[in-house]
C-alpha positions in Angstrom: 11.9 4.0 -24.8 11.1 6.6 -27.3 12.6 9.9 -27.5 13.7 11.0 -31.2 12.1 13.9 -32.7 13.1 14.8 -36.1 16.0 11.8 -35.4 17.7 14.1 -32.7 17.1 13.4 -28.4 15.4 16.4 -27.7 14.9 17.8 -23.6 11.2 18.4 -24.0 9.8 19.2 -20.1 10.7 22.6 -18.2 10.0 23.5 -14.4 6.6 24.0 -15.5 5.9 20.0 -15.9 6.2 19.7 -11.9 3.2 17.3 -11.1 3.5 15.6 -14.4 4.5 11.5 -15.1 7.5 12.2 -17.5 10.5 9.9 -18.8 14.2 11.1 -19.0 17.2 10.0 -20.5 20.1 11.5 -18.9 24.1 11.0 -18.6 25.2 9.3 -15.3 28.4 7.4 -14.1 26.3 4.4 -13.0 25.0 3.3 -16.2 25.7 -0.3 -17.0 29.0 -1.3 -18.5 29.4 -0.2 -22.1 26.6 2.5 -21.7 26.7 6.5 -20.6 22.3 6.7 -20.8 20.2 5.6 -18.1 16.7 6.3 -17.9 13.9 7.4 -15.2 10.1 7.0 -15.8 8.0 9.2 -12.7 6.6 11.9 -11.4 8.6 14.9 -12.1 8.3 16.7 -8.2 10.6 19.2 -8.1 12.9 21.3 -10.0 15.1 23.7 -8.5 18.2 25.0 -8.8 19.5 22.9 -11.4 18.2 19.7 -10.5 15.2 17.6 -11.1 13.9 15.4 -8.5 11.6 12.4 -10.5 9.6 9.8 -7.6 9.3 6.3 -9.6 6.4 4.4 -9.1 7.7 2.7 -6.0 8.4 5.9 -4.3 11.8 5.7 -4.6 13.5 9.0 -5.0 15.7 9.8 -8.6 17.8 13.2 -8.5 19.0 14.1 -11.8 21.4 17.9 -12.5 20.0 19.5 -15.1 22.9 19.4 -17.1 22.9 15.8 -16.9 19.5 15.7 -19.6 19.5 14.3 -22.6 16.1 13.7 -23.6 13.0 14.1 -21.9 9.2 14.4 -22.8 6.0 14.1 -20.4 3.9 10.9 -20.6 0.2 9.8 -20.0 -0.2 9.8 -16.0 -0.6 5.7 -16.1 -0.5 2.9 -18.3 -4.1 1.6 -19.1 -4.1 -2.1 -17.0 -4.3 -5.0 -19.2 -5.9 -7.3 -16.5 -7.6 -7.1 -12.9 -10.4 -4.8 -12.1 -10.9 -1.3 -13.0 -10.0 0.9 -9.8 -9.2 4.7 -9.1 -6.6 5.5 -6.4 -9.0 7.3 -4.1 -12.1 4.4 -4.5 -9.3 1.6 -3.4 -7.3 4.0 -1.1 -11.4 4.7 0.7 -11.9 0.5 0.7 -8.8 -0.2 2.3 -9.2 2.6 5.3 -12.8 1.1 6.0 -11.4 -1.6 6.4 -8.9 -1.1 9.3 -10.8 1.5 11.0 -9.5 3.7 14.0 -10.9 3.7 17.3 -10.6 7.8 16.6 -10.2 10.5 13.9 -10.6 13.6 12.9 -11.1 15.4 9.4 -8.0 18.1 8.5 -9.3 19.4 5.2 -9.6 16.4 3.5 -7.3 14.9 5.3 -8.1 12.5 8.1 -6.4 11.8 11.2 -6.4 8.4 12.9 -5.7 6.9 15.8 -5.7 3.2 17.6 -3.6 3.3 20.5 -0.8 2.7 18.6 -1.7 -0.8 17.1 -0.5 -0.7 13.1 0.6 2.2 11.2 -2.0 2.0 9.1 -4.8 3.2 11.9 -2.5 5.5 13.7 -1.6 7.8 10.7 -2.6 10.3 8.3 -4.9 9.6 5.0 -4.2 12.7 3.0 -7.1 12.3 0.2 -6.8 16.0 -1.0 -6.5 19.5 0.2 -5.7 19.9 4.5 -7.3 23.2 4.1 -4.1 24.8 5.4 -0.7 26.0 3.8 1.0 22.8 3.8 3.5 23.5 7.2 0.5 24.6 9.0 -0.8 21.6 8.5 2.1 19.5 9.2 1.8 21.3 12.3 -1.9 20.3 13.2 -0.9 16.9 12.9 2.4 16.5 15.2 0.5 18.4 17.8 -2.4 15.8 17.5 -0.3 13.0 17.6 1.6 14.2 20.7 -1.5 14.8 22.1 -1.6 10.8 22.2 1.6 10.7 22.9 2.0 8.7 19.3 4.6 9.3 16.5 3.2 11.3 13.7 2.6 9.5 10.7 1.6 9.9 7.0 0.7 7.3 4.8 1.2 8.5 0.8 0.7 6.5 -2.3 2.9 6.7 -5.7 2.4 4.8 -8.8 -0.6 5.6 -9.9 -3.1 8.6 -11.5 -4.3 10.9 -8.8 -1.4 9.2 -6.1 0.9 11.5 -3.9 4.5 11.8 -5.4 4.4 15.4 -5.1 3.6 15.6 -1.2 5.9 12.2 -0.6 8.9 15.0 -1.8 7.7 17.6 0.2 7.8 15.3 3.2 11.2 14.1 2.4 12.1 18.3 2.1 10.7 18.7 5.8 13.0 16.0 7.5 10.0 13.4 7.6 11.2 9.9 7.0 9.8 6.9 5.0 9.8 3.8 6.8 8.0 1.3 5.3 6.7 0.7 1.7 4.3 -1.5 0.4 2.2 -2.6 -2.5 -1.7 -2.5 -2.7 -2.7 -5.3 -4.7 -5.7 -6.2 -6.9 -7.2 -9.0 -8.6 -10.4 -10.4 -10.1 -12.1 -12.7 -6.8 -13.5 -15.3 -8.6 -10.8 -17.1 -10.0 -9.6 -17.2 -6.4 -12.9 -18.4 -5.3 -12.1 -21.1 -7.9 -8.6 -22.7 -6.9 -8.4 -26.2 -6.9 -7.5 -25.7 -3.1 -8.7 -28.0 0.0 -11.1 -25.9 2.1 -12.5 -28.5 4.5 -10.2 -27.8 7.8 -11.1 -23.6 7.3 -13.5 -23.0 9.7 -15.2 -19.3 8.3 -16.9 -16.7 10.8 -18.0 -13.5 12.2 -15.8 -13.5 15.2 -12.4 -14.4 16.5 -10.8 -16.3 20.1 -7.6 -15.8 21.6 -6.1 -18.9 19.6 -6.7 -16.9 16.9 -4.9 -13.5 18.5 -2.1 -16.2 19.0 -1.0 -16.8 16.0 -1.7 -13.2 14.5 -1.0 -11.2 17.0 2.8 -9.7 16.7 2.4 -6.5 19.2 2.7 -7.6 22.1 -0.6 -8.5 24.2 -3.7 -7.7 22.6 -5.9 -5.3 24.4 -9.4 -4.1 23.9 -7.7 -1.8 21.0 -6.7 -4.2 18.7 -10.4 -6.1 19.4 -12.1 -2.9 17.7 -9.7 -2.7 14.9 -9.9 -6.1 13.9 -13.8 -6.1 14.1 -14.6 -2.6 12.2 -15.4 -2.4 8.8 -18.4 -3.1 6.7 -18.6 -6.9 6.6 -16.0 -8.3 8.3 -15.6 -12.6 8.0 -12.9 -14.4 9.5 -10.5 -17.8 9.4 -9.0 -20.5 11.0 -7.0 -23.9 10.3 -6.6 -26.2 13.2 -3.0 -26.7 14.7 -1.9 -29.9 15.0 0.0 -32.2 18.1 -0.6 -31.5 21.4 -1.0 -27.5 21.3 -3.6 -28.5 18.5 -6.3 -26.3 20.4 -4.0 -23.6 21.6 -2.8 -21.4 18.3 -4.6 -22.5 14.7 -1.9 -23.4 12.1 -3.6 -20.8 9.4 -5.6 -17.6 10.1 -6.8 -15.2 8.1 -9.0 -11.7 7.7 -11.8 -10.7 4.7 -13.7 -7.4 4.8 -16.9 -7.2 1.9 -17.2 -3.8 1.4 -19.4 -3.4 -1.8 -17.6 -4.9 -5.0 -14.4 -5.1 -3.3 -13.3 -8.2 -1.2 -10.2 -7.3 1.3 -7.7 -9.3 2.1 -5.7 -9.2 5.8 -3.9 -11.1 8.3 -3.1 -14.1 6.5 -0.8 -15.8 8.8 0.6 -19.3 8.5 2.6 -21.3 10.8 6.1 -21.1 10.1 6.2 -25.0 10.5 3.5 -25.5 8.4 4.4 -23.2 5.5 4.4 -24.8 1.5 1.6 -26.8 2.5 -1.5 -24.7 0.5 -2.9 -23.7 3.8 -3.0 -19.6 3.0 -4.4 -20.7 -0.2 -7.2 -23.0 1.1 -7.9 -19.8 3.7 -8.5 -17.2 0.8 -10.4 -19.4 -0.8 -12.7 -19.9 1.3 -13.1 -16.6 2.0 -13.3 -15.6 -1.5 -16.1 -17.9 -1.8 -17.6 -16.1 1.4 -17.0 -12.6 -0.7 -18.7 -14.2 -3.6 -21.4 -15.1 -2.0 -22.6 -11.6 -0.8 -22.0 -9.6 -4.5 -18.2 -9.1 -4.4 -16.6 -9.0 -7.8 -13.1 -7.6 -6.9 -10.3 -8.6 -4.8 -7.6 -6.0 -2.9 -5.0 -6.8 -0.3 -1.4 -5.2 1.1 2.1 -6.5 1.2 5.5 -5.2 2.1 7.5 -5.2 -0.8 10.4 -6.7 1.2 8.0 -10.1 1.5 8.7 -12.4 -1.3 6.9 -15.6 -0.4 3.8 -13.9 0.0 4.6 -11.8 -3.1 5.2 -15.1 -5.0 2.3 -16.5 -3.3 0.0 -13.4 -4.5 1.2 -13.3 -8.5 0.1 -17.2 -8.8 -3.4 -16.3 -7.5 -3.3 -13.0 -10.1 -2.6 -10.3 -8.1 -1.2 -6.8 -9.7 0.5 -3.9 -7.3 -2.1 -0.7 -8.5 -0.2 1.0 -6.4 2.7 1.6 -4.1 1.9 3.3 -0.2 4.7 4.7 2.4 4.1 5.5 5.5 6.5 9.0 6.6 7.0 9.2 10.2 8.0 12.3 11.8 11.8 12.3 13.1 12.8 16.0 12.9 13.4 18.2 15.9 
């Protein structure tokens, strides 16, 4: 990391660079061994009295005291990407929301507000694409009283990492006593080298509806109701998987499920589910496959799908197939009085 000017660190941001991707070098006791630097790369959110508040690209949080700075400069918003498809923030942020659709919502601004009966975060909270139309408590407001109204928990779902993502209303948030409880990465990769694995496709059975084996092995909220039908069928072309089980119970619960919405160039990737017992044996593979095959077959080009950060394997699994986290999402859930 670069910071000389003239051969001498120079602090080169102000309060005025709130909103803007910058890197810092500052003085801090937890350094590694040998070292008194450490470094931050994000967006600069705040900077009040005497300290700077920087959001990395995961969302996490860095607060740094002013006097603390050694260097600092501002920095093109994003790095260009070296592989994958081309994709904006809102374009893949728009995909994704098609494809888990609410049972209701309603437009804040530009804001939208969703609901499901409480099945998945992702279609029971806010999608703040732009301005609410509102100062921003007002706002804030609107939407606990509309999730009450459901008697739901008010969420938002931000993004960080990427141009045109949400660092600087993730801080406010975190100001207003909202908490962040789950991050992930939204991942993308080119679709037809996944069409193209080497991978045994002959047990995945591919279709335009699911049964309740299927619900079995995917479903993880308790019994299904006519809620989570809708969910699961909404979005623009929507395909789904199955692997037989095996043994005795080989009708009831299928050892490998999976979900693929075609929405345009992009092919989405959800509810990939394997058998615990009958994990490391290609099966998730074999089921994205086949539905990247199905995705080719209609004009896709482009491949997007969601994982906690905290899930390794399927992290692990995702990198081998050529997967790249775009972005980083959160979703804030309101916990204040």
């Amino acid at each position: 990391m670069e910071f000389t000017g003239g051969g001498r660190l120079e602090v080169r941001i102000t309060a005025a660079d709130v909103g803007k991707r910058v890197s810092v070098r500052y003085v801090t006791e937890s350094a590694a061994p040998g070292e008194k630097f450490t470094d931050a790369v994000g967006v600069l959110t705040s900077w009040d009295a005497g300290v700077l508040l920087i959001t990395r690209r995961t969302g996490e949080p860095v607060r740094i005291a002013e006097s603390a700075l050694v260097a600092g400069k501002a920095v093109p918003a994003a790095p260009a990407r070296r592989r994958g498809p081309a994709a904006t923030f809102p374009e893949l942020a728009r995909a994704a929301a098609r494809a888990w659709p609410p049972l209701e919502s309603e437009p804040l601004g530009e804001w939208t507000l969703r609901a499901a009966a409480g099945f998945t975060r992702r279609a029971n909270s806010v999608l703040p694409l732009g301005d609410p139309g509102l100062p921003l408590d007002a706002a804030l407001e609107r939407v606990r009283d509309w999730y009450a109204a459901r008697d739901l928990p008010a969420f938002i779902q931000t993004a960080t990492g990427a141009a045109d993502t949400q660092e600087l209303l993730s801080a406010e948030l975190d100001r207003r006593g909202w908490t962040r409880e789950v991050t992930a990465e939204l991942r993308i990769a080119a679709l037809a080298p996944i069409g193209d694995l080497d991978a045994d496709i002959s047990a995945v059975r591919v279709g335009r509806g699911f049964d309740e084996a299927w619900l079995r092995r995917y479903q993880r909220f308790g019994e299904p109701g006519p809620h989570v039908t809708k969910v699961l069928e909404g979005g623009p072309s929507v395909w789904f998987a199955s692997v037989p089980g095996t043994g005795d119970n080989a009708g009831d619960v299928p050892a490998a499920i999976g979900r693929l919405v075609v929405d345009g160039r992009w092919a989405g990737f959800m509810a990939v589910e394997v058998d615990p017992e009958q994990r490391r044996r290609g099966l998730a593979t074999s089921v994205m496959t086949a539905l990247a095959r199905r995705a080719l077959d209609e004009g896709a080009s482009a491949a997007w799908l969601q994982v906690e950060s905290d899930n390794h394997g399927a992290r692990a699994l995702y990198d081998g197939m050529g997967f790249t986290t775009h972005h980083h999402y959160h979703h804030y859930r309101w916990t204040g009085a």
